[in-house]
CHARMM internal coordinates of N, CA and C (Angstrom, degrees):
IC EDIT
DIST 1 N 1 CA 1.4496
DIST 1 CA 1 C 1.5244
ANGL 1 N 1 CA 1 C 106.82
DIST 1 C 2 N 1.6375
ANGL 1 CA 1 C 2 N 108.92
DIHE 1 N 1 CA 1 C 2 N 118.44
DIST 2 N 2 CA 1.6126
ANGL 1 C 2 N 2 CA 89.58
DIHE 1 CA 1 C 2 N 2 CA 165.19
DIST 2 CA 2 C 1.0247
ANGL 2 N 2 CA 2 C 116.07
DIHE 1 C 2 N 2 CA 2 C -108.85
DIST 2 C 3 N 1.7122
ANGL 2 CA 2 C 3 N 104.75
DIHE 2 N 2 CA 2 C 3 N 175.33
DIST 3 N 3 CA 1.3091
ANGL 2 C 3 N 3 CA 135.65
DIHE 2 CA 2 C 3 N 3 CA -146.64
DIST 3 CA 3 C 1.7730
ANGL 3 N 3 CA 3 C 119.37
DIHE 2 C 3 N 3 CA 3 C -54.58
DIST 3 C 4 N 1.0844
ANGL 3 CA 3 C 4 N 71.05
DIHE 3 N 3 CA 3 C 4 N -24.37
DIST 4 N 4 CA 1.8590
ANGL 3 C 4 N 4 CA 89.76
DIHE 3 CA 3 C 4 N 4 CA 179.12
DIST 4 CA 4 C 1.7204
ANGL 4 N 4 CA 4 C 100.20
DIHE 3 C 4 N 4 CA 4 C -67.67
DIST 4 C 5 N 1.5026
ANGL 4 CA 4 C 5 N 117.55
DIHE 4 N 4 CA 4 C 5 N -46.70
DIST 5 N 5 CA 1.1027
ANGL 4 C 5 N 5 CA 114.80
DIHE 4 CA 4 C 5 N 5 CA -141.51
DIST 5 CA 5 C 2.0913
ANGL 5 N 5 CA 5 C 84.38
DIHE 4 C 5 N 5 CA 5 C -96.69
DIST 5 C 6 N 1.0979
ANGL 5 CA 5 C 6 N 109.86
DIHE 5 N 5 CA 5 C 6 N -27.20
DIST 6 N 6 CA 1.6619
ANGL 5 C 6 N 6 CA 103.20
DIHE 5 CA 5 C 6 N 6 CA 173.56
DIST 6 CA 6 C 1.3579
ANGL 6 N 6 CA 6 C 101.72
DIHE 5 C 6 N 6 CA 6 C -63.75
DIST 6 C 7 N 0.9406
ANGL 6 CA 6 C 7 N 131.89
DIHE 6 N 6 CA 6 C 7 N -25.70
DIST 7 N 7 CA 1.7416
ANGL 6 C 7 N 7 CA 137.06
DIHE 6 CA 6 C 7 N 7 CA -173.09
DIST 7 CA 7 C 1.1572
ANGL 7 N 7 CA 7 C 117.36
DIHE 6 C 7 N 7 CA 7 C -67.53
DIST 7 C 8 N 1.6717
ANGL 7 CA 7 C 8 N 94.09
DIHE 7 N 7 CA 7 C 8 N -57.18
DIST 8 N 8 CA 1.9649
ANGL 7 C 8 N 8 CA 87.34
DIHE 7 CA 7 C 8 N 8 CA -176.99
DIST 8 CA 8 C 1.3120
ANGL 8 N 8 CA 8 C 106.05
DIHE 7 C 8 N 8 CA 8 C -83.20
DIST 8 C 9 N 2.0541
ANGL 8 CA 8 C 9 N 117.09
DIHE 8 N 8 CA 8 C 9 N -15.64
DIST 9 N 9 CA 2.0778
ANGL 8 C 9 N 9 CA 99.73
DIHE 8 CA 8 C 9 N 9 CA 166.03
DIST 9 CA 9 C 1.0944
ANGL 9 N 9 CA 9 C 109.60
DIHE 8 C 9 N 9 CA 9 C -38.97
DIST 9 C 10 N 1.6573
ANGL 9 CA 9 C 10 N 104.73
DIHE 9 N 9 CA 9 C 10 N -75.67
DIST 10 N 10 CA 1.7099
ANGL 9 C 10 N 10 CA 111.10
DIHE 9 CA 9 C 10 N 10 CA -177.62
DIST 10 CA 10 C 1.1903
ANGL 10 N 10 CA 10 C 119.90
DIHE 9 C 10 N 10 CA 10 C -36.92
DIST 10 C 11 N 1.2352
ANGL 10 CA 10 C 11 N 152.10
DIHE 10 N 10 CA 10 C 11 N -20.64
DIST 11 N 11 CA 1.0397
ANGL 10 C 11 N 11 CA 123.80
DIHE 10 CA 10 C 11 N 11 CA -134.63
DIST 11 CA 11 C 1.7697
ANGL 11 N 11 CA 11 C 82.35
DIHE 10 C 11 N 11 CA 11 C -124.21
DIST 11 C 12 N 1.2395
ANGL 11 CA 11 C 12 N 103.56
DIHE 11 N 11 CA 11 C 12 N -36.13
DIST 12 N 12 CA 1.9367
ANGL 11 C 12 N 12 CA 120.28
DIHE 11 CA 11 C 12 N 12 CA 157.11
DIST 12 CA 12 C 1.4751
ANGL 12 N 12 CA 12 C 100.42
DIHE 11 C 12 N 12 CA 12 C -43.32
DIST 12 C 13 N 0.9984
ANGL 12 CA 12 C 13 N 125.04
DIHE 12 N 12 CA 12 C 13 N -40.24
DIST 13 N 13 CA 1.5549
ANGL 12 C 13 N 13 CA 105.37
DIHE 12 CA 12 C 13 N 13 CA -163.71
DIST 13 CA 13 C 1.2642
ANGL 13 N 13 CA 13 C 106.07
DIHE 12 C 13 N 13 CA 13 C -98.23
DIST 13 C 14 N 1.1287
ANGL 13 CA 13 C 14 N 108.67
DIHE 13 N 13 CA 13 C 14 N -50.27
DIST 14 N 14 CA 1.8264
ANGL 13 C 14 N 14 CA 112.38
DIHE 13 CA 13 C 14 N 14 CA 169.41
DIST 14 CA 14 C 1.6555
ANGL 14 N 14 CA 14 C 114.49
DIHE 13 C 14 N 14 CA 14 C -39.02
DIST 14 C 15 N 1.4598
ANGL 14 CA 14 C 15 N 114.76
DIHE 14 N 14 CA 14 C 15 N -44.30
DIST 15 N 15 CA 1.2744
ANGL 14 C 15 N 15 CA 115.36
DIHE 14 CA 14 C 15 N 15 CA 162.22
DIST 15 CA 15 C 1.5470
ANGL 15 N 15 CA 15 C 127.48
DIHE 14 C 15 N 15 CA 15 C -53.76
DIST 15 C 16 N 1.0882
ANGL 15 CA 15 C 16 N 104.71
DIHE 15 N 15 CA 15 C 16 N -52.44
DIST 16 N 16 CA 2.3227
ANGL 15 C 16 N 16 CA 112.07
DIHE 15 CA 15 C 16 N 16 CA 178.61
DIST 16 CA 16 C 1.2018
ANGL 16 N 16 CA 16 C 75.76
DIHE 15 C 16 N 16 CA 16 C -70.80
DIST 16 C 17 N 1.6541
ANGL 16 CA 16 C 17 N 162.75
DIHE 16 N 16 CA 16 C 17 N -73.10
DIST 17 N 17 CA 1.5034
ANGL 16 C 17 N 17 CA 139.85
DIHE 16 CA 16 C 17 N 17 CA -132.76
DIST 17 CA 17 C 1.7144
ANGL 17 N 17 CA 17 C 88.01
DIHE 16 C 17 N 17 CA 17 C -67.56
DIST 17 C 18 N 1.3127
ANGL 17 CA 17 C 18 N 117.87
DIHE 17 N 17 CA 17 C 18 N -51.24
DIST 18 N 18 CA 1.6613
ANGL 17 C 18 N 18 CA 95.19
DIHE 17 CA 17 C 18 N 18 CA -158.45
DIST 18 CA 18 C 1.4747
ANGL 18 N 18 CA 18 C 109.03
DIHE 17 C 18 N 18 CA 18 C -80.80
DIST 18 C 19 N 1.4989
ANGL 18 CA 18 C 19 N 115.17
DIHE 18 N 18 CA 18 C 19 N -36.06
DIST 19 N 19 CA 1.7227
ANGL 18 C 19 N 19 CA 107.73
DIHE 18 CA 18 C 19 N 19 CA 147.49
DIST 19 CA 19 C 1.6766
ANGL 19 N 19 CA 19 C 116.37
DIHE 18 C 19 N 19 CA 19 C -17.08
DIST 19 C 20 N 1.4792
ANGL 19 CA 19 C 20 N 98.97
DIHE 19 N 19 CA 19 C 20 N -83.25
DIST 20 N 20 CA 1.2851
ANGL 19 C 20 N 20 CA 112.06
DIHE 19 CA 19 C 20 N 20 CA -156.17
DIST 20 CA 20 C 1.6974
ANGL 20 N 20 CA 20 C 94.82
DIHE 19 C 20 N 20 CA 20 C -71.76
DIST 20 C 21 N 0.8305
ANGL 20 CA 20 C 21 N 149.78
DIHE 20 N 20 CA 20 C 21 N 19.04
DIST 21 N 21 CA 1.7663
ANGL 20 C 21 N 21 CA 138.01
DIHE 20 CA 20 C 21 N 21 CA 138.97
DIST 21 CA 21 C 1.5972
ANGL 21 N 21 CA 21 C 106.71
DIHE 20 C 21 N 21 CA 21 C -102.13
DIST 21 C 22 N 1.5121
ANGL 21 CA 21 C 22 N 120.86
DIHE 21 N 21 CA 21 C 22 N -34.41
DIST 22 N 22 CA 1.4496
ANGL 21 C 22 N 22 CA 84.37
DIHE 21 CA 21 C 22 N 22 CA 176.14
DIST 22 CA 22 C 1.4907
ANGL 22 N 22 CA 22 C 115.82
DIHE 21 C 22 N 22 CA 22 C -64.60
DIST 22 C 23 N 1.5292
ANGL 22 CA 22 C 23 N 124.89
DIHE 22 N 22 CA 22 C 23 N -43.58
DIST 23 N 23 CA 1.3188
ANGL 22 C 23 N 23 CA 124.96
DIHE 22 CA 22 C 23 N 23 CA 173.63
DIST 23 CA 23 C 1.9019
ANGL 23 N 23 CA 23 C 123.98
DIHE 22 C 23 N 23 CA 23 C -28.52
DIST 23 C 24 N 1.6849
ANGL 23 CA 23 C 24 N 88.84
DIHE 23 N 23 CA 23 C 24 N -47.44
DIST 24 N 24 CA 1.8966
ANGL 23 C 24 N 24 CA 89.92
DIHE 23 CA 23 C 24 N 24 CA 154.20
DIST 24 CA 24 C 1.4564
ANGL 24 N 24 CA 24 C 150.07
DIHE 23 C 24 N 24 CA 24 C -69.36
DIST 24 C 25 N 1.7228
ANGL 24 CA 24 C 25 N 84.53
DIHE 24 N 24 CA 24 C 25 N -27.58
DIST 25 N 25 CA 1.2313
ANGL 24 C 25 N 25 CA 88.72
DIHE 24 CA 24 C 25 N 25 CA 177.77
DIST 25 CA 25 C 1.9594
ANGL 25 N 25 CA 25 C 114.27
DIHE 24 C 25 N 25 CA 25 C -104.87
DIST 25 C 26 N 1.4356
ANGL 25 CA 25 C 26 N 114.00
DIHE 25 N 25 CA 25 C 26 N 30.14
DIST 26 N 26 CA 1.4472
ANGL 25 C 26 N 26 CA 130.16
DIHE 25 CA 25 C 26 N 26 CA 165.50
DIST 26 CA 26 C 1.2735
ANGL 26 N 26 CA 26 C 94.07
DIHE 25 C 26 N 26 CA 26 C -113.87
DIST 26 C 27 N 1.5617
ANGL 26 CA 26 C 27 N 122.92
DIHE 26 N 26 CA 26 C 27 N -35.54
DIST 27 N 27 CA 1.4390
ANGL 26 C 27 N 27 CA 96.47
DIHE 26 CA 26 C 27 N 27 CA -155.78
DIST 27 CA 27 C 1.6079
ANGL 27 N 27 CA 27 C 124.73
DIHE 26 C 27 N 27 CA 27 C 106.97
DIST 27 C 28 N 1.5302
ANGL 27 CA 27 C 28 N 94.04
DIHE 27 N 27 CA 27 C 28 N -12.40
DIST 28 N 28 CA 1.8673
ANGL 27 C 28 N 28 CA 94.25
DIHE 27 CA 27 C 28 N 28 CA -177.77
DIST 28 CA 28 C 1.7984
ANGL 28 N 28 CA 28 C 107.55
DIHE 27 C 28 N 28 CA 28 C -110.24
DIST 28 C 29 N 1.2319
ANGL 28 CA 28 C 29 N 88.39
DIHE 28 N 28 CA 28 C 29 N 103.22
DIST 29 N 29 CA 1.4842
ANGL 28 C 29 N 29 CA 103.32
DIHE 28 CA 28 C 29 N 29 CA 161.24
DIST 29 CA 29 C 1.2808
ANGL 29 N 29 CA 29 C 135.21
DIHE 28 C 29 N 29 CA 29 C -22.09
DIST 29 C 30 N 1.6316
ANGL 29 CA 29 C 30 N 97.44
DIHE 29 N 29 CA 29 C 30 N -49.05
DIST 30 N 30 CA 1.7577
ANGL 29 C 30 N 30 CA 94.42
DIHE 29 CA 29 C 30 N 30 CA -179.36
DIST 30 CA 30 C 1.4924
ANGL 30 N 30 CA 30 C 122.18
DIHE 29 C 30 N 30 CA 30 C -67.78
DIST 30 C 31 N 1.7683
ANGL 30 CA 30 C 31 N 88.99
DIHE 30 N 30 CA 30 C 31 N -38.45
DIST 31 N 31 CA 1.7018
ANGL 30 C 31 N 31 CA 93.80
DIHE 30 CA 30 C 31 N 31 CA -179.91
DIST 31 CA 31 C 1.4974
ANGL 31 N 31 CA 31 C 113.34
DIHE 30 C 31 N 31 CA 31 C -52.63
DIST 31 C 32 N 1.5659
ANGL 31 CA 31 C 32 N 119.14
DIHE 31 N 31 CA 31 C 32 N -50.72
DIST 32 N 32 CA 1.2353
ANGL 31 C 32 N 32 CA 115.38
DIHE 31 CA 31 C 32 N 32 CA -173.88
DIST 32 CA 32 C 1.2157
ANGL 32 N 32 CA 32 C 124.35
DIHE 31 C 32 N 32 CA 32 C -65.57
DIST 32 C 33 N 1.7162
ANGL 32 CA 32 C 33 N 117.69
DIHE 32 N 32 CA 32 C 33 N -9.72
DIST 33 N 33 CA 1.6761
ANGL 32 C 33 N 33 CA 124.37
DIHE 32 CA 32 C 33 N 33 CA -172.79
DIST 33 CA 33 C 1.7799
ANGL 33 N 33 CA 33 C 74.14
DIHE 32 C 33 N 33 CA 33 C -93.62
DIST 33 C 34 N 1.2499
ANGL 33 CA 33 C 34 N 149.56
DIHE 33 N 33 CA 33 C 34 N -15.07
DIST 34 N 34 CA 1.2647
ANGL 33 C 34 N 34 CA 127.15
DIHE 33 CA 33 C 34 N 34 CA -165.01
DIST 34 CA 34 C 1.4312
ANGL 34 N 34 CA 34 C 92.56
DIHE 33 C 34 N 34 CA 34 C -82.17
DIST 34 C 35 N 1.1580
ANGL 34 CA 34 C 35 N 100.90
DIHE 34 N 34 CA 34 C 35 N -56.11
DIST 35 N 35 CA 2.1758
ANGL 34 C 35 N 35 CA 102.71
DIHE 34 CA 34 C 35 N 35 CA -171.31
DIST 35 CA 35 C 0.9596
ANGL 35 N 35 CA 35 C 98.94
DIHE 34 C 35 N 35 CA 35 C -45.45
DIST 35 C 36 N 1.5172
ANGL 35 CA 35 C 36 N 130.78
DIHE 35 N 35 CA 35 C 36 N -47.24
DIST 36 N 36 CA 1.6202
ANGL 35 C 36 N 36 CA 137.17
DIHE 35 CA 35 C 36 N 36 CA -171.75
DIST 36 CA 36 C 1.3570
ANGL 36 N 36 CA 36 C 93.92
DIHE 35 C 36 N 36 CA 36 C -24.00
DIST 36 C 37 N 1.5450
ANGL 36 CA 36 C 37 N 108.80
DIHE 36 N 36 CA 36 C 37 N -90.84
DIST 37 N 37 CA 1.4503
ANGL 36 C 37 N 37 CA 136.76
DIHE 36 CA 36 C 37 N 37 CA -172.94
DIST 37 CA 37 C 1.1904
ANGL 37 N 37 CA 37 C 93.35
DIHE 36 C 37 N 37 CA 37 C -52.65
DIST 37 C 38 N 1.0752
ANGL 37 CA 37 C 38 N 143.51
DIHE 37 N 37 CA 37 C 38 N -126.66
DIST 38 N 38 CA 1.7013
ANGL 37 C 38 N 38 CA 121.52
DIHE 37 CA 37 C 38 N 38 CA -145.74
DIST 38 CA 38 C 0.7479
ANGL 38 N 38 CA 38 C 139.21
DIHE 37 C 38 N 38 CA 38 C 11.60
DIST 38 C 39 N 1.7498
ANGL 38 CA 38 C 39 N 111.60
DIHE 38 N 38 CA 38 C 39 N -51.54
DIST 39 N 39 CA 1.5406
ANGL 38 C 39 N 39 CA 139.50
DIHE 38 CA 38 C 39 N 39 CA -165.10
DIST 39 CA 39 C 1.7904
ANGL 39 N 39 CA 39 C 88.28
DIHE 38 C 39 N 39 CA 39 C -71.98
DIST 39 C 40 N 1.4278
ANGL 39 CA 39 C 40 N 102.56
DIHE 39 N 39 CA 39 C 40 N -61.18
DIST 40 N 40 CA 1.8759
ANGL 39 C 40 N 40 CA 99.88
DIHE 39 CA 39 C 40 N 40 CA -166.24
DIST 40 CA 40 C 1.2626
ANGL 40 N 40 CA 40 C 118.74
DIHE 39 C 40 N 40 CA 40 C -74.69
DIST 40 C 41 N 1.5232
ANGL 40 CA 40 C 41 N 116.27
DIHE 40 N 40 CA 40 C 41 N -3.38
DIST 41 N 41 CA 1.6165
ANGL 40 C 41 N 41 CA 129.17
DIHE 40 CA 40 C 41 N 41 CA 164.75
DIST 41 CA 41 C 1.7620
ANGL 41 N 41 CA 41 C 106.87
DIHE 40 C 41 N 41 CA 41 C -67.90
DIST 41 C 42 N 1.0623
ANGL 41 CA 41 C 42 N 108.55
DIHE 41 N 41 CA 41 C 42 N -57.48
DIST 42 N 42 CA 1.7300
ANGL 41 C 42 N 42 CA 123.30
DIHE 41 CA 41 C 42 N 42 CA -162.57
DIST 42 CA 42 C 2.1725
ANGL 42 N 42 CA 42 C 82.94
DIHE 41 C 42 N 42 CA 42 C -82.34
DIST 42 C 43 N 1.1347
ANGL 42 CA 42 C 43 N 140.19
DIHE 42 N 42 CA 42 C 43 N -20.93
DIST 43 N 43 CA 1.5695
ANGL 42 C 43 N 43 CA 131.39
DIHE 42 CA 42 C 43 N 43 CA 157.96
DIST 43 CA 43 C 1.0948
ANGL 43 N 43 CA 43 C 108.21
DIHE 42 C 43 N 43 CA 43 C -54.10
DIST 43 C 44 N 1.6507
ANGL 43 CA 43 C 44 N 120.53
DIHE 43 N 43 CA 43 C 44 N -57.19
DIST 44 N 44 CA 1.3064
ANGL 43 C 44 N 44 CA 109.09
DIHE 43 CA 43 C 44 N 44 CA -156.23
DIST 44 CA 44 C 1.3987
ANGL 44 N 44 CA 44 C 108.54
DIHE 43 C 44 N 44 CA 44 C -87.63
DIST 44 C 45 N 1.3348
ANGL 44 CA 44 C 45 N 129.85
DIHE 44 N 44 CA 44 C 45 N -24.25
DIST 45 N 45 CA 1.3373
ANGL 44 C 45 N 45 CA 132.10
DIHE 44 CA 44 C 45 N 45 CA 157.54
DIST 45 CA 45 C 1.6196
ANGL 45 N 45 CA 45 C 125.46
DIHE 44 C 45 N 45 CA 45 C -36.01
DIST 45 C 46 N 1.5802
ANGL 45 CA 45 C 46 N 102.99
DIHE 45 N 45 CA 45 C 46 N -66.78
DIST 46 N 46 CA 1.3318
ANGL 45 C 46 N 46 CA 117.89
DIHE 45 CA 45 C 46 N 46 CA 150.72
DIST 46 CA 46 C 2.0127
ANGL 46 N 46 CA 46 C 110.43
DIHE 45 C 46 N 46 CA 46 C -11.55
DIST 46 C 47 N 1.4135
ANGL 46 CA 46 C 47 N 81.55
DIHE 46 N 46 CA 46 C 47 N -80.22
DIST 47 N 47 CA 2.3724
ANGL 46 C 47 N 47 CA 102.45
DIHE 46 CA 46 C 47 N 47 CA -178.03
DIST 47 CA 47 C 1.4057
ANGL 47 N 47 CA 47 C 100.16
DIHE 46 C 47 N 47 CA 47 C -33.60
DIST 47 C 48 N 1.4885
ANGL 47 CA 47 C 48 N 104.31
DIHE 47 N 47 CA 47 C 48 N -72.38
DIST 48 N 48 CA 1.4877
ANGL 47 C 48 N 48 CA 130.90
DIHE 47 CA 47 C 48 N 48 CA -168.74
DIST 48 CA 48 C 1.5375
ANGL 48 N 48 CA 48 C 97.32
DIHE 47 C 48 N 48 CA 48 C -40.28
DIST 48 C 49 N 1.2142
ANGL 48 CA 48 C 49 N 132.87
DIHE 48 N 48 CA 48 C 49 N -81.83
DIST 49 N 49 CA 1.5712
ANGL 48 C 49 N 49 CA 140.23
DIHE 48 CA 48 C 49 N 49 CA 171.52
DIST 49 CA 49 C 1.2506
ANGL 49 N 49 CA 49 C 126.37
DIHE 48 C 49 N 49 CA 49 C -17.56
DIST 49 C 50 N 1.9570
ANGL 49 CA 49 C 50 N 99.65
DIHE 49 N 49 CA 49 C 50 N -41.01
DIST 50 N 50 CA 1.8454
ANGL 49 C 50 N 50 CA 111.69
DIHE 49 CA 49 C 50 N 50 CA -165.05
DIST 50 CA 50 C 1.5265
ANGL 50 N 50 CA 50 C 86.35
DIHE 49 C 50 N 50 CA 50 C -83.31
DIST 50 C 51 N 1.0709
ANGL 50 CA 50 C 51 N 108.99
DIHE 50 N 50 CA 50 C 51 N -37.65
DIST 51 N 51 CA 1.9288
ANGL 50 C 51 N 51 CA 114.00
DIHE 50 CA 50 C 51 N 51 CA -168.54
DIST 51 CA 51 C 1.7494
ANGL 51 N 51 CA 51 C 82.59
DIHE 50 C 51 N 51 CA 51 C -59.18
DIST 51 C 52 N 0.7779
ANGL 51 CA 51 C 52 N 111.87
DIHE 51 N 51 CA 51 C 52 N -86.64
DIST 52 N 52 CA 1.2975
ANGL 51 C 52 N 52 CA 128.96
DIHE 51 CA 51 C 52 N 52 CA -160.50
DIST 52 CA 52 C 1.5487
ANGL 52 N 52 CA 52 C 101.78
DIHE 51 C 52 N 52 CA 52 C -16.71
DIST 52 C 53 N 1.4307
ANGL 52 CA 52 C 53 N 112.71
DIHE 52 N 52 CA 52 C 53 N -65.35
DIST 53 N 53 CA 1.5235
ANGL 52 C 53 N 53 CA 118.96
DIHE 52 CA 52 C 53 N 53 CA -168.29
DIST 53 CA 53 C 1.6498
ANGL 53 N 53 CA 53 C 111.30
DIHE 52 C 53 N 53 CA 53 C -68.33
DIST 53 C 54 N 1.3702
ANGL 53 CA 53 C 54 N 90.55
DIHE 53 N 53 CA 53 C 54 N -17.77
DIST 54 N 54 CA 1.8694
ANGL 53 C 54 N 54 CA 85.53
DIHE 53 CA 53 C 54 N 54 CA -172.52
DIST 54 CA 54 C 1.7163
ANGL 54 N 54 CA 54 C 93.86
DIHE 53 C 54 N 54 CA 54 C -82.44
DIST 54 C 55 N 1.1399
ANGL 54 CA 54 C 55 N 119.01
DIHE 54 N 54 CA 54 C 55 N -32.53
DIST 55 N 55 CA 1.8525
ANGL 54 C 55 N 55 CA 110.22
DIHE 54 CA 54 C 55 N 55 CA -174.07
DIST 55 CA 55 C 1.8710
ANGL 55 N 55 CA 55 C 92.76
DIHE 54 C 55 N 55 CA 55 C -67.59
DIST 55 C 56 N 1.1889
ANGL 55 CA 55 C 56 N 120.95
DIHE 55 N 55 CA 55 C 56 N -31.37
DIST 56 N 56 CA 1.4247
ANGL 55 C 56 N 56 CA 107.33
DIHE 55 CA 55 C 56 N 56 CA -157.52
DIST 56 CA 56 C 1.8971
ANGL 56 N 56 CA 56 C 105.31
DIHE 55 C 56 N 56 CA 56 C -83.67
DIST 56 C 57 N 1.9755
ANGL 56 CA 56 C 57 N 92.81
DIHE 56 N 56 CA 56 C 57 N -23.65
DIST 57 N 57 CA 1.8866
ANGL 56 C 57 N 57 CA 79.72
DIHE 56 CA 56 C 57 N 57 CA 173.98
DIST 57 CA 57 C 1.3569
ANGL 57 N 57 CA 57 C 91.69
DIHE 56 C 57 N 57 CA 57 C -86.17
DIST 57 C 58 N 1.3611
ANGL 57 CA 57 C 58 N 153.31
DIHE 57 N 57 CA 57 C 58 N -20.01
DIST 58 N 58 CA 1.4755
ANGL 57 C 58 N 58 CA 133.19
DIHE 57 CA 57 C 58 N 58 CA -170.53
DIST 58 CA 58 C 1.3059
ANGL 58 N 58 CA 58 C 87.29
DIHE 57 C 58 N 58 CA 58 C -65.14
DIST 58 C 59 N 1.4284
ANGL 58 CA 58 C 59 N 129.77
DIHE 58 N 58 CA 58 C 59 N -85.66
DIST 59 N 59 CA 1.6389
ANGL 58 C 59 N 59 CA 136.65
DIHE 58 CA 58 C 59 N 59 CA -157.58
DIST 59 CA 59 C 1.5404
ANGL 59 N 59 CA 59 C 101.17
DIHE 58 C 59 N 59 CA 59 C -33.42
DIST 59 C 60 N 1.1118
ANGL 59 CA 59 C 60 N 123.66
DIHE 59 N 59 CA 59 C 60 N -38.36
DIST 60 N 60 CA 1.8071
ANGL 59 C 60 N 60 CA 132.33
DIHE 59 CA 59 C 60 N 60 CA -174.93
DIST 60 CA 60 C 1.5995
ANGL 60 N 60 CA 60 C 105.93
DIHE 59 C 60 N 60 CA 60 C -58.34
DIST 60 C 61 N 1.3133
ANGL 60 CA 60 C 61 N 93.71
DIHE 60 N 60 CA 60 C 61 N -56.12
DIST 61 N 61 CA 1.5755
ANGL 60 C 61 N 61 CA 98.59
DIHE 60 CA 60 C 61 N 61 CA -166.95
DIST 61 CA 61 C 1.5030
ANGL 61 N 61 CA 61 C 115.00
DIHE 60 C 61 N 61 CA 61 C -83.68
DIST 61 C 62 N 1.4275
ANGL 61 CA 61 C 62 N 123.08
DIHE 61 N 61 CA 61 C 62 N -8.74
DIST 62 N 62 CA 1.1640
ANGL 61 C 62 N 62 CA 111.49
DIHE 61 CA 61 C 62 N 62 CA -179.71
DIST 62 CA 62 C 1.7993
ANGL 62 N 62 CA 62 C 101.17
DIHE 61 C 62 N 62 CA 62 C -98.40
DIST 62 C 63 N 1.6605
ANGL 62 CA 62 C 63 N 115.30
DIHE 62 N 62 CA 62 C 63 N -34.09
DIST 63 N 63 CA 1.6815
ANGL 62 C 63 N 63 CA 110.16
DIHE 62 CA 62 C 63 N 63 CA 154.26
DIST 63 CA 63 C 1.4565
ANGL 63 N 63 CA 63 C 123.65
DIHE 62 C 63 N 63 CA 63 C -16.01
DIST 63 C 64 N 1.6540
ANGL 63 CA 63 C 64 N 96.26
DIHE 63 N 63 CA 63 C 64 N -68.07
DIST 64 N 64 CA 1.1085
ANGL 63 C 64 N 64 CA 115.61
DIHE 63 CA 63 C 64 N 64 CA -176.89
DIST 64 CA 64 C 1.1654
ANGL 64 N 64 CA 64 C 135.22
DIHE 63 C 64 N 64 CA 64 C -52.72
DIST 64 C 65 N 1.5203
ANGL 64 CA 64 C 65 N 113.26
DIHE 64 N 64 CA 64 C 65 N -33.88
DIST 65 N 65 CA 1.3089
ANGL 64 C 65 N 65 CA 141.16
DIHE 64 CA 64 C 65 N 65 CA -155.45
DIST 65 CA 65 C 2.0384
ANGL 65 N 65 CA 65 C 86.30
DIHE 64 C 65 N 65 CA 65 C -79.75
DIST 65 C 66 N 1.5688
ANGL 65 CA 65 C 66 N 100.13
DIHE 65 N 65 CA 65 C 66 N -72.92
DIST 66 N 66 CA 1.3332
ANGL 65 C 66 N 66 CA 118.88
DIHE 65 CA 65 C 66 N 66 CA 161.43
DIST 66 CA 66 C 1.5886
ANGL 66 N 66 CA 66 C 107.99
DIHE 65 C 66 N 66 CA 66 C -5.81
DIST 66 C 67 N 1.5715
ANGL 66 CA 66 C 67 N 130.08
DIHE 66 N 66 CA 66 C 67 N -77.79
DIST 67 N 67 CA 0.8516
ANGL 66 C 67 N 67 CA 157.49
DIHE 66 CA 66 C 67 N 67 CA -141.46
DIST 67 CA 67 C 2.1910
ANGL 67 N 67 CA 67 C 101.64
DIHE 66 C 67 N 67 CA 67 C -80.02
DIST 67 C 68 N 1.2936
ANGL 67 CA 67 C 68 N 106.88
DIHE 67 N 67 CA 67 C 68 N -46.58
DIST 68 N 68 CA 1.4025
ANGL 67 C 68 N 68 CA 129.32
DIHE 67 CA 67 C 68 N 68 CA 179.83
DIST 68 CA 68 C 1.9901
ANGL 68 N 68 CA 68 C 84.96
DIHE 67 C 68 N 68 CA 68 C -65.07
DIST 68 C 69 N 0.9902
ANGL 68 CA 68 C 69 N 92.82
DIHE 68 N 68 CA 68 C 69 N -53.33
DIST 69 N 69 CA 1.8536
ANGL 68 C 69 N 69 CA 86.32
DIHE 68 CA 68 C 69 N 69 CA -158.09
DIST 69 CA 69 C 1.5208
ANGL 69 N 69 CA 69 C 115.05
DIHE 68 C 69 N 69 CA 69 C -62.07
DIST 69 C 70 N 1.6368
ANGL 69 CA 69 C 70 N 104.09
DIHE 69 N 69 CA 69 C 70 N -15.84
DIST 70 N 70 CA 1.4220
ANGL 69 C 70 N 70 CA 101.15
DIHE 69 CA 69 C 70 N 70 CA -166.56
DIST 70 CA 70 C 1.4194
ANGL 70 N 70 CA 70 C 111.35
DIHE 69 C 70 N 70 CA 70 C -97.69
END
COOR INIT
IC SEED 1 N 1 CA 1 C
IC BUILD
């Protein structure tokens, strides 16, 4: 994952956390179901990314591996 892309997660989640407390601390529901979602948008992105990088060092290393043997 690069750095760029850990940046705007964080910066996604840090956003729904302060969403989702002002929404508690007014009292309005929606806002805080909004931070909710943000927060679990910029999670699954996060997943999606780690998946992502772990297929791209497997595919790397077994290329590679390929490549050593021949």
């Amino acid at each position: 994952m690069s750095t760029d892309e850990k940046f705007e997660n964080t910066k996604d989640k840090l956003g729904g956390q302060a969403k989702e407390g002002l929404g508690k601390l007014t009292g309005d529901k929606q806002t805080e179901t909004e931070g909710q979602t943000e927060q679990g948008k910029a999670e699954a992105r996060d997943k999606v990314q780690d998946a992502r990088d772990t297929v791209k060092g497997a595919a790397s290393g077994l290329f590679d591996k390929d490549k050593k043997d021949r």
